[in-house]
N, C-alpha and C positions, 0 to 999 in steps of 0.2 A: 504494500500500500504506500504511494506518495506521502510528502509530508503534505500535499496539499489537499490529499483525497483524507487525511488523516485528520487534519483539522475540520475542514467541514463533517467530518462525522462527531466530531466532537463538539463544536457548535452546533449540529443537529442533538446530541445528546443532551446537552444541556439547555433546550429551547433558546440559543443566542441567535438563531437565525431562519428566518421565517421562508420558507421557498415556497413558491408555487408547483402545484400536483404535478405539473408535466417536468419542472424542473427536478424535484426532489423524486418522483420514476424514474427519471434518466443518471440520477447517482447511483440509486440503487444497481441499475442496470450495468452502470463502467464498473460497481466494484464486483461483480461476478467474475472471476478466472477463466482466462482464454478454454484453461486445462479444467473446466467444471466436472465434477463427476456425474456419469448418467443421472438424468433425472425421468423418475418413471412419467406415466400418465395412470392419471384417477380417471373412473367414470362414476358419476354421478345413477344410482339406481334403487334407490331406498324406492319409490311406488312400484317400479316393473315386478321386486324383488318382494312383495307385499308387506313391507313394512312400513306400514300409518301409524304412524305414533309421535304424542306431540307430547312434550312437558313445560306445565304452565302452573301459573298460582299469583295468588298478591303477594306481597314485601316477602314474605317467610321462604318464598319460594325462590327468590332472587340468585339465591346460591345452591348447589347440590343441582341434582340434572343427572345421574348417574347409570352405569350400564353393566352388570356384572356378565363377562365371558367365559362360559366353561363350558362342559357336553355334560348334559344332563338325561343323556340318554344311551349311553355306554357306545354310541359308535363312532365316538373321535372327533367331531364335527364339531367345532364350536357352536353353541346356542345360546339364547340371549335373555336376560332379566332386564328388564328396562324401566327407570323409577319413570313415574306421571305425575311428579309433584301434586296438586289439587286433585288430576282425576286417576285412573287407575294406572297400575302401575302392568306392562305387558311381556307375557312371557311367549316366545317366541322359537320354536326349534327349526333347524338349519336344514334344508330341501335343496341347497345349491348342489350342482353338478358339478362332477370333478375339472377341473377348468378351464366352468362355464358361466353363466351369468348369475350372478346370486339369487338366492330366494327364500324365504324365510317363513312357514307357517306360523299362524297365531292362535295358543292353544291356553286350557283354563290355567289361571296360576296357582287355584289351589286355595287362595287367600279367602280371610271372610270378608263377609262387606263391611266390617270393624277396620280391618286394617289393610284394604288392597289401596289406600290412599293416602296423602302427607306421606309419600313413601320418596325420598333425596337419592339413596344411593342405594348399592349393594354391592358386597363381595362375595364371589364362591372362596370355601374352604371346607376341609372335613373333618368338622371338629369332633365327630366321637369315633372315625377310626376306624368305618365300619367299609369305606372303599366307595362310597356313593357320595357325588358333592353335594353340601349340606352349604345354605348361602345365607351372611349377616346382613340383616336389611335396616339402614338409617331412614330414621321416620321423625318430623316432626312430633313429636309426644313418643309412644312406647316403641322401643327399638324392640327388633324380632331375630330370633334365629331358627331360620326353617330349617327343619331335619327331612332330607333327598331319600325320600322310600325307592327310588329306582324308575326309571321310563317319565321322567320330567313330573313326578308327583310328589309336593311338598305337603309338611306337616310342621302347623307354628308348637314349637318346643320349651317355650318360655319355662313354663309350669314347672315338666318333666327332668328340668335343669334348674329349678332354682333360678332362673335367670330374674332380675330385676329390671327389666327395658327404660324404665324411669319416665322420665314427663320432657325429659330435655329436648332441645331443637340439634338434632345431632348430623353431623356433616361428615366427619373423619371416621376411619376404621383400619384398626392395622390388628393382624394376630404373628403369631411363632409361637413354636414348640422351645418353651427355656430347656437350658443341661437339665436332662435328666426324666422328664415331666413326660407322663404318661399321654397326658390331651395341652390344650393351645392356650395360650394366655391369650386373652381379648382386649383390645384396647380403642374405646370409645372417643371420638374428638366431639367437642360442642361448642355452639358456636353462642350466640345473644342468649340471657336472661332474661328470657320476655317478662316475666312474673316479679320482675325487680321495679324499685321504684326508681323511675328516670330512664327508664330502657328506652330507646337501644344502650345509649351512651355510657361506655364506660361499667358495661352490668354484662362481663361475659361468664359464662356458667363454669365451672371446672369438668374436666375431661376426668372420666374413667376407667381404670385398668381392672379386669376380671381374671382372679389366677383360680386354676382348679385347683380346689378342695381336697385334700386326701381323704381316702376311704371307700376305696373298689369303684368308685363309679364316678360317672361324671358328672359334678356338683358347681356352678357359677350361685351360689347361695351370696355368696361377699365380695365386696367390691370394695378398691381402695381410689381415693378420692387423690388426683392430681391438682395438687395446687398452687400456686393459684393460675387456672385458666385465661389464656387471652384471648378468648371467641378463634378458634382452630377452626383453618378447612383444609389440611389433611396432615395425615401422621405417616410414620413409620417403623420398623422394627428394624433394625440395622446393627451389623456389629462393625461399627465405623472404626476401628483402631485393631483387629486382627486381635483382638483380646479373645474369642472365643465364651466372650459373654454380651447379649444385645443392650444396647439401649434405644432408646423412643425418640425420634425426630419428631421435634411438632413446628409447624407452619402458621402463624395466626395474623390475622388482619386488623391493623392498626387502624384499621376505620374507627375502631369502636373499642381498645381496650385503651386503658389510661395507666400508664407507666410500663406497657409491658414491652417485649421482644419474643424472638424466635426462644425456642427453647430445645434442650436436647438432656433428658431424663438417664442416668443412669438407676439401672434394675438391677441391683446386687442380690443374688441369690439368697431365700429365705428372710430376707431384709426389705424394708419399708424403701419405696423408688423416692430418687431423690435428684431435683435440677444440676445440675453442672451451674458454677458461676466463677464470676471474674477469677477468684482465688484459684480455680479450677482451669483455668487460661480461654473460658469464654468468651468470647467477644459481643459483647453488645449489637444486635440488630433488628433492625426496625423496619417491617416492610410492608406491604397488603400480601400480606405471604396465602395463596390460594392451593399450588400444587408442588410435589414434590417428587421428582424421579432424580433414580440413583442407579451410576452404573459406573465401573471403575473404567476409566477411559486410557489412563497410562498404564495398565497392566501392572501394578505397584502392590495391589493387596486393599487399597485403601479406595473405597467409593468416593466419588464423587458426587456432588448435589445440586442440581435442576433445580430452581424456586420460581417458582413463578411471580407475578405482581402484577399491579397495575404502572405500569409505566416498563423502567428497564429488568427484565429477566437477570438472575444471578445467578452463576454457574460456581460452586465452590469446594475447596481442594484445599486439604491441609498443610498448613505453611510447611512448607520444605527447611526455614531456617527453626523450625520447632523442634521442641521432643516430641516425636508423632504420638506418646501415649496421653497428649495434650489435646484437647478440641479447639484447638485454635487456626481458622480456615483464615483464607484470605479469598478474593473475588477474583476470580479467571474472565469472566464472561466477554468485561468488552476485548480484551486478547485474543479471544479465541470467535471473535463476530458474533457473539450469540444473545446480545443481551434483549432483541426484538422490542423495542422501547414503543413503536411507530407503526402503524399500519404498513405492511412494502410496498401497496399500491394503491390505486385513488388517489385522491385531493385533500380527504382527512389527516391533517398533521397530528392533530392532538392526540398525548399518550395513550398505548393500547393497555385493552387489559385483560391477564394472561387466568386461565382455567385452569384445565387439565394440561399435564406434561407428562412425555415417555418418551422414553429410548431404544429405538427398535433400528433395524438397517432394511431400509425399505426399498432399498436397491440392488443390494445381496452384493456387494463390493467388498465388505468383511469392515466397513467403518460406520459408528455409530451413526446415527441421526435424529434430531430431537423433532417430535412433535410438539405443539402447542394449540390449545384449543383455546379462542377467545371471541369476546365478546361483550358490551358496555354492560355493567351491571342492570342498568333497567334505561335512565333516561340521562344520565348524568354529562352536564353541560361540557364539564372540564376533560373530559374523554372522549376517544373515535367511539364516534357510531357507525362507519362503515369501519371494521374490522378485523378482517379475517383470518381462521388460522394459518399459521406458520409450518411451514413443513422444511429443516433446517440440515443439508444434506454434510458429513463430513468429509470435508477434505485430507488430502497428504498432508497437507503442512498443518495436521493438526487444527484447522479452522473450520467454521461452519458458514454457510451461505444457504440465503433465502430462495425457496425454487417453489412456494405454493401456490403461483401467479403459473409460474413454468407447466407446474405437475396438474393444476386444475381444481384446485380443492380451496379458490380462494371467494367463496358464494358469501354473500350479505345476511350472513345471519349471525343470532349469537351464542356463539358455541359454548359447553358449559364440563363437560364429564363426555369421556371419551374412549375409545382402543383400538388398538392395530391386532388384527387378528388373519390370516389363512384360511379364512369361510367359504372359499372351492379348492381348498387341497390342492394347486397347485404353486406351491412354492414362491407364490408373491403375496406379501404381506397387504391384507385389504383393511379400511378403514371405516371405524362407526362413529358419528357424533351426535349428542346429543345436543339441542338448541334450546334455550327456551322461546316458549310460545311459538314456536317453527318447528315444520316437519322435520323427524331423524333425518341426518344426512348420512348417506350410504356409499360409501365409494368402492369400487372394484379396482385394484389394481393391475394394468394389462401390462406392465414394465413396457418395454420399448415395441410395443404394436399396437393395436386398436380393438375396441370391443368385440370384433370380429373375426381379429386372430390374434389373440393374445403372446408376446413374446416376452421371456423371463433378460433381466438383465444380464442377471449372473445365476454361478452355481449357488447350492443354501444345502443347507442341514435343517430339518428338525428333529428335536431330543425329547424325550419323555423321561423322566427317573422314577422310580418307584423304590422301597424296602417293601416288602412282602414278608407280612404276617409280624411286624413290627408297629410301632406305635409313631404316627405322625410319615404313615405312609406315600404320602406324596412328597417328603424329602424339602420339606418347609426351612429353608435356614442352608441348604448345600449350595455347592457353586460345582458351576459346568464349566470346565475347561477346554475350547475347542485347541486343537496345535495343526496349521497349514502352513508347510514351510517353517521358515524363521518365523511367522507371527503366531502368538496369540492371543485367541478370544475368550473373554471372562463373562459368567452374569451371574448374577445369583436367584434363589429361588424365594422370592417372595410374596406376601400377600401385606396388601397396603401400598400407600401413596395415591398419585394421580389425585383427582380429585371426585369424589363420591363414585368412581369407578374401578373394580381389576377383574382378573383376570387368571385363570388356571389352565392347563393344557400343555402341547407342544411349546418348547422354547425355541424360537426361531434364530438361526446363525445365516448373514450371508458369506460365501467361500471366494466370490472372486469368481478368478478363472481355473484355482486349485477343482482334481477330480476325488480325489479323498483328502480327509481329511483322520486325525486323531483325536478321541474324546476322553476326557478322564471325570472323574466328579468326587469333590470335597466333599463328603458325607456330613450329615450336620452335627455327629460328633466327634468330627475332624480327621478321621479316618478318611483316607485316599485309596479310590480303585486301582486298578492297574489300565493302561491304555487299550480302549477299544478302537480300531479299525473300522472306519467306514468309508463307504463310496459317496459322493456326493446326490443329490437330489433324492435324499430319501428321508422316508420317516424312522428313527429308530427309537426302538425302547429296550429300555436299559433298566436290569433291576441290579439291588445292589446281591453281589457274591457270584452273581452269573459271569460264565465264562467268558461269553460273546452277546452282543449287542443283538437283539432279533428284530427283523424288519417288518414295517407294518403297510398294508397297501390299499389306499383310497380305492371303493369302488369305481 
């Protein structure tokens, strides 16, 4: 980058200089790289694909929009839970053709008409063990955990668990299997105290963590109280320093908490969870902190962290001049192109504002790339209202650039809870968003051809882990090792982040132009497999103790 292309992005950063649409498009446009990496094509197909579904609501509903992905019908396929904020909330199983053009039936959810509504978010996980995904649902008032009887048929469990759903306006969801623990700690984000005197301002509710109970079964009777809360919209479970013990990323929006910041909770085993602070080498920060994805990008051991906002996106990475058993980050972002402050196309200067976040390679090049779902929270003057997401491709040199204008996925709505998923099995990662008050947006990704013949950029892997007959059998808390060539690819297996939206299933790797590659996976009580052998473009699954890796094949 020029020093003169360097400054104007820096007086674009800091609003010192006001350009006209056609002007400030055509920056964006010079600072893209001759040597840009493929950039796929989206088709837009949420109606052909039969999914109608809208999520909408007053004030309460402003935030949350959420979509959990997993198969809910044992044959691989991702399918879908979709919140409806005010109206109902839709569950939908996966009809697409191997790939071909998406399609989605819409089927009962099972829910009563007590609570198929005020429904924000949800996550699949399998909290009692049983091999069926079982899915947490955030709801304005009593939160749920539906227990997965098999063939897309839920059962709310509250009762039968002890569970206490509470009355909160609850936005965030993260679990993991702690050392040792037979079933999942739960951990609840919330966001405003409506029921306080003076709300919104300043009245955010405190978040809570649920650890199983010992005593043969699986009991969420008691809950310990996180405090003090700063209105959270999304959390994490992460073992951010390779300590082999997690602690809690929380994400909170300064709209409305009074003296607070980001937070990041140490969970000492047997012991009451307790904030990290300055003495602790925390760093004070302050943001509209909305979404959270994390994915170790320098192959170091140590994650990285995606934050979403309203205005500049923060990308952050443990200061290298630290003792890394320190949580003391520093900001990568504007380094590394990523901080997406600005709508990258239209006429709308004014700061964007950032949703959902993840990290998937949606081009199969073998480099990350971040998604970003956005959208003006309702009407707000100081913010775009044309703003669309970001689809943020990584580069060689370590940098990201803006290609959602390029790829197609840059439509006038407001995007809220989001995922990149493989919904026709063939090896290009496809896209769901949710909007408020606008139709689901659906994209198909055809990488470098047309709806009509679809052509893959690159090679890809996908992985499945499992332990069999072991407790916290979907391997919650492991990391997947790809090795092609000299490089390697890292991710880990978890559940939380984004925002009011995840995800379960195949992990997706792209390869490049490598035809095999090698897999290994860090078991989540730190035990290492030995190197599995694969061929590229295949599905494989992998349990732990097995010799060889078995291959799975899309009808």
């Amino acid at each position: 980058m020029s020093r003169k292309t360097l400054k104007l992005a820096r007086l674009i950063t800091t609003g010192a200089l006001t350009l006209a649409g056609g002007q400030f498009a055509q920056a964006q446009e010079s600072e893209r790289p001759s040597s840009l990496a493929p950039v796929p094509t989206f088709v837009e197909e949420a109606a052909t694909a039969g999914l109608d579904h809208t999520y909408g609501g007053p004030w309460e509903f402003f935030v949350g929009g959420g979509v959990a992905i997993f198969d809910c019908n044992a044959d691989r396929r991702p399918d879908l839970f979709i919140a409806g904020g005010k109206e109902e909330a839709g569950l939908y199983t996966n009809q697409s053709p191997t790939g071909g053009a998406l399609s989605f039936e819409k089927i009962d959810s099972g829910l009563s008409e007590r609570h198929e509504k005020n429904i924000l978010g949800a996550y699949p996980l399998d909290f009692d063990n049983d091999g069926i995904m079982d899915i947490a649902v955030l709801r304005l008032g009593e939160n749920l955990l539906l227990k997965g009887m098999g063939e897309c048929r839920f059962e709310t469990a509250n009762r039968a668990l002890g569970f206490d759903g509470g009355r909160e306006w609850s936005t965030a969801f993260s679990a993991v299997w702690e050392a040792g623990a037979t079933y999942p700690t739960l951990a609840f984000g919330n966001y405003v105290d409506r029921s306080a005197p003076g709300s919104p301002w300043g009245t955010c509710s405190d978040n809570f963590l649920f650890r199983p109970q010992d005593g043969g079964r699986l009991d969420y009777s008691e809950n310990i109280r996180l405090s003090p809360g700063y209105c959270t919209l999304s959390i994490l479970f992460t073992d951010w320093n390779r300590s082999g013990e997690q602690a809690l990323r929380v994400s909170n929006d300064r709209h409305y908490y009074r003296g607070g910041e980001e937070q990041l909770w140490a969970l000492p085993p047997g012991r009451p969870p307790r904030p990290y602070r300055r003495a602790d080498g925390w760093r004070h920060l302050k943001i509209w902190g909305m979404g959270i994805a994390s994915i170790d990008l320098n192959v170091d051991g140590y994650p990285e962290f995606a934050l979403t906002s309203m205005g500049d996106t923060k990308l952050q990475m443990l200061d290298d001049e630290t003792n890394e058993a320190l949580p003391v980050y520093r900001d990568i972002a504007f380094d590394r192109g990523l901080t997406a402050h600005r709508p990258y196309t239209g006429t709308d200067l004014r700061p964007s504002t950032g949703w959902h976040s993840e990290f998937q390679d949606v081009n199969n090049d073998t480099l990350w790339d971040l998604f970003i779902a956005k959208g003006n929270v309702e009407a707000m003057p100081d913010f775009a209202a044309f703003d669309p997401d970001n689809l943020l491709l990584g580069q060689w040199d370590d940098k990201f650039v803006e290609v959602g204008d390029l790829a197609g996925i840059d439509l006038d709505r407001r995007g809220r809870g989001a995922g990149l998923a493989d919904f026709n099995m063939d090896g290009l990662l496809d896209l769901i968003v949710i909007n408020r008050s606008s139709p689901v947006s659906l994209f198909r990704n055809v990488g470098a051809g047309t709806a009509e013949e679809p052509r893959p950029l690159g090679n890809w892997l996908a992985v499945e882990i499992a332990q069999p007959g072991k407790a916290n059998g979907h391997a919650v808390g492991a990391k997947v090792s790809v090795k092609i060539g000299n490089k390697t690819i890292v991710r880990d297996v978890q559940i939380g982040a984004g925002h009011a939206s995840g995800q379960a299933g195949f992990l997706h790797f792209g390869l490049g132009v490598s035809e095999r590659a090698q897999v290994r996976i860090r078991w989540p009580d730190g035990d290492w497999s030995h190197s599995y052998r694969t061929f590229a473009n295949t599905y494989v699954l992998i349990e732990r103790g097995s010799e060889k890796a078995r291959l799975w094949f899309p009808e």
